[in-house]
C-alpha positions in Angstrom: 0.0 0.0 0.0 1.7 3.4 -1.1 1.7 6.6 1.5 -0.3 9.7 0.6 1.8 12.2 0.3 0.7 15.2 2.3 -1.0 17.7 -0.1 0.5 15.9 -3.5 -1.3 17.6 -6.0 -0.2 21.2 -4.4 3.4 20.5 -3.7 3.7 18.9 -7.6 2.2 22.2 -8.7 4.8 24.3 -7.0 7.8 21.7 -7.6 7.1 22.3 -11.3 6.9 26.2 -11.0 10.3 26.0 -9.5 11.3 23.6 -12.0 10.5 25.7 -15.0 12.6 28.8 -12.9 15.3 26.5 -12.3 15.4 25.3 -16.5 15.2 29.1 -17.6 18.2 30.5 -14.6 20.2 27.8 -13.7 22.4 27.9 -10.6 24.6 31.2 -9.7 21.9 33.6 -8.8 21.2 34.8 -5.2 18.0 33.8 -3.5 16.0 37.2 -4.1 16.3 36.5 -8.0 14.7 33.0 -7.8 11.8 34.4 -4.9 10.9 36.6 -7.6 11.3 33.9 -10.6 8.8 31.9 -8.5 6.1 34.1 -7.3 6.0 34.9 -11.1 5.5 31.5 -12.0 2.8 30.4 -9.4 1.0 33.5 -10.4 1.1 32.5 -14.0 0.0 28.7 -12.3 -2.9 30.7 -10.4 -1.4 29.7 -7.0 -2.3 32.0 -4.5 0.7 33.2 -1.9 1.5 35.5 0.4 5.5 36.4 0.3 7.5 37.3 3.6 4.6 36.0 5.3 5.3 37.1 9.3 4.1 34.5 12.1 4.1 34.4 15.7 6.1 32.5 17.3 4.2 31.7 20.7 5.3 29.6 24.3 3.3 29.2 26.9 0.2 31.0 25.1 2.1 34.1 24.5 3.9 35.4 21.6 7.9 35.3 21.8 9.0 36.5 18.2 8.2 35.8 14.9 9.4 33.7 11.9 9.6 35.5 8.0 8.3 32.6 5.9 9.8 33.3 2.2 6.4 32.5 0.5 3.2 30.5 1.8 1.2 29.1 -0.7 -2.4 28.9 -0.9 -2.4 29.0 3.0 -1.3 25.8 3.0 2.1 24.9 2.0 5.5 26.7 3.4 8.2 27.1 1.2 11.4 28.4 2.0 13.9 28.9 -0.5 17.8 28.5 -0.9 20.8 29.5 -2.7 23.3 27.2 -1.2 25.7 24.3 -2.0 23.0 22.2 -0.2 20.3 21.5 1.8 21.5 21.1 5.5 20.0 19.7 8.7 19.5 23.5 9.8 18.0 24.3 7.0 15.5 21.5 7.3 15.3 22.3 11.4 14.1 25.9 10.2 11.1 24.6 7.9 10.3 22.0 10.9 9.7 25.1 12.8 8.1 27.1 10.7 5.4 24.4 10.6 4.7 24.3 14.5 4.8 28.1 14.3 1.7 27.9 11.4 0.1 24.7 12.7 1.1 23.6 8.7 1.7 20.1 8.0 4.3 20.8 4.9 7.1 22.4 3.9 9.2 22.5 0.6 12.5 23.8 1.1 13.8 24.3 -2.7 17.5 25.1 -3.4 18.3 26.6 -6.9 22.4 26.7 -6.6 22.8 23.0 -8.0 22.9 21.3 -11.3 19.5 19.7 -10.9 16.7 21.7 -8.7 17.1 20.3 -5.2 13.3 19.7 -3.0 12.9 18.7 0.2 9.5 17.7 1.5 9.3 18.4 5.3 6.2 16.9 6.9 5.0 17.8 10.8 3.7 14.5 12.0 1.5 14.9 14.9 
């Protein structure tokens, strides 16, 4: 029996708007240049999204700071973006908490800086 994949048909949409960035700019460009690449293409894909999104980081019922999400799509899907020779622990740490801080169950973190787009599906199990 396969696993459902946590909002499949969303995160394929996304995964091929930064696909279709990635084939047009290639690695080499800094972060801010893909954002915008991307935001251009889920608009073309209809994808709602708000970018820079800021949440409240609460303990104990009360709010302690706040996280920048680089672009939340369709109020359901985080996506946090990356110009790096790869996709880290931290960086995966960072979208983990960016889920408990929107009660989200998913997160793409999407680096552009290699050969081949590089996604990561991060998933807060309850």
């Amino acid at each position: 029996m396969a696993m459902e994949l946590v909002e499949a048909e969303l995160s394929e949409q996304i995964i091929g708007c930064g696909i279709r960035v990635h084939r047009a700019l290639g690695p080499g460009f800094l972060e801010k240049i893909y954002a915008e690449a991307l935001t251009m293409e889920l608009t073309k894909a209809r994808l709602g999204f708000d970018r820079q999104k800021t949440v409240p980081v609460m303990y104990d019922g009360r709010p302690i700071g706040e996280h920048r999400l680089d672009l939340l799509v369709a109020d359901r899907v985080v996506v946090e973006l990356k110009a790096c020779r790869m996709i880290e622990d931290v960086h995966l740490a960072t979208a983990r908490s960016y889920l408990k801080a929107t009660w989200l169950p998913l997160a793409l973190v999407i680096n552009f800086s290699k050969p081949t787009l590089e996604i990561r599906r991060v998933v807060l199990s309850n």
